[in-house]
N, C-alpha and C positions, 0 to 999 in steps of 0.2 A: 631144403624144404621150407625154413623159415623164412629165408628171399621170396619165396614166392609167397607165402601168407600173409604177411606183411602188409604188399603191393595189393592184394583181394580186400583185406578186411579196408585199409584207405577208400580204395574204391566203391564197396559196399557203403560207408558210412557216409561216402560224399552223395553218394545217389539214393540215398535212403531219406525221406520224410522228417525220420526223428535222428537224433546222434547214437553212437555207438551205446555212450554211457547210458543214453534212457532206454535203448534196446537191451544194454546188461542189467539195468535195474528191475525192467518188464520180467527179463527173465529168472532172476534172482528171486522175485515176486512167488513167478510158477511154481519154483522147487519148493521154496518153502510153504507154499500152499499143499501142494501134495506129502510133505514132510507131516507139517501138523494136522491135517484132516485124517491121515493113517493113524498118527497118536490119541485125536480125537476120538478114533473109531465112526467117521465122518466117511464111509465109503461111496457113495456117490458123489460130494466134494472130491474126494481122491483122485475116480476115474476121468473126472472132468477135465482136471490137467493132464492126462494121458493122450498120447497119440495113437490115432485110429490101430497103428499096428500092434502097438504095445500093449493098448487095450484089450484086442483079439487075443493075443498071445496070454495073457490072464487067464482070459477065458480060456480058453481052451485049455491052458497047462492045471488049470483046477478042476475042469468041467462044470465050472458054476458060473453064475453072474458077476461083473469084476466088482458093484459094492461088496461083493460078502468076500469075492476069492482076493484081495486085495491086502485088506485088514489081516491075512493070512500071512503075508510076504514077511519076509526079515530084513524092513527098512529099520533103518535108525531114526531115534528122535531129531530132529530138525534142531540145526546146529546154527553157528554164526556163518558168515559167510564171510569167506576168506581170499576167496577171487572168484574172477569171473570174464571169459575170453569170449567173445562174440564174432564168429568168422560168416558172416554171409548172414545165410539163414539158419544156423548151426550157433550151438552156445555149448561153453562146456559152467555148470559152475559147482564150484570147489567151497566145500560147508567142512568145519568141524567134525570129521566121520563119517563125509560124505561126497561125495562126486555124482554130478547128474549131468545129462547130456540131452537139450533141446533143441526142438526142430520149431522153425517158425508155419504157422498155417492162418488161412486169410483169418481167424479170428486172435491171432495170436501166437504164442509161445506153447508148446505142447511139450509135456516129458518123453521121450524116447529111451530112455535109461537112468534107473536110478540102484540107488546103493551100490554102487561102484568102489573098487578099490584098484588101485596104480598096480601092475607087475613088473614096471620100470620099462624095459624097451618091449614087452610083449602088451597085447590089449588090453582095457580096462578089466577084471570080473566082476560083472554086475547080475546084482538078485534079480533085479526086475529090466526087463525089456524087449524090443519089437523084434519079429521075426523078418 
C-alpha cells in the first residue's frame, strides 16, 4: 500500500500550486486552531475549521448548535506537533495527544476528525467526526 502512496502524494505535490510542506503547514495551522478555540471556549472559531459533515454530525449527535455542542466534546488541549502526512487532498496530523484528519475544500483545510487515538492495525477512535 505504501508503493502506491508514495507515487500519489509526488504527484499531488508536483501538480499542486503550493509544495507539500506549505500544504502540511496550512494544515497543521487548522488543527491547532480548532484545538485552541475549544480550550478557548471559542465555539464558533471551532466550528469554522470543521467540515460541512463533521459539523452536521455535531449537530445533530448534541441536538444543539455546533458553537455550544462543540465546547461539549472531549477534545484535548492542543499540543505540539509532532508530524504531519499530506496525501492528496487528505492530511493526517499527529499533535502531542492528538491525531486529526483533514480534508482539503476550495477555501482550505477543513477538520474531518479529531481527538483520535491509534488501535494499531484497526481504525483511528476518534471523539469528534463526519458521518
Amino acid at each position: 500500500m505504501l508503493k502506491r502512496i508514495l507515487p500519489a502524494m509526488l504527484l499531488a505535490g508536483l501538480a499542486g500550486c503550493t509544495s507539500v510542506g506549505d500544504r502540511g503547514d496550512a494544515a497543521d495551522d487548522v488543527a491547532l486552531r480548532l484545538l485552541t478555540a475549544v480550550e478557548s471556549d471559542d465555539g464558533p472559531a471551532a466550528c469554522a475549521t470543521l467540515a460541512p459533515d463533521t459539523l452536521a454530525e455535531v449537530e445533530e449527535a448534541a441536538g444543539q448548535p455546533c458553537d455550544k455542542a462543540i465546547l461539549d466534546e472531549d477534545l484535548p488541549s492542543p499540543g505540539t506537533v509532532t508530524g504531519t502526512d499530506v496525501y492528496g487532498q487528505l492530511a493526517q496530523v499527529r499533535l502531542t495527544g492528538d491525531t486529526l484528519f483533514l480534508a482539503a475544500f476550495p477555501g482550505g483545510w477543513r477538520v474531518v476528525a479529531a481527538g483520535c487515538t491509534s488501535r494499531g492495525d484497526q481504525p483511528y477512535n476518534c471523539t469528534l467526526q463526519g458521518g
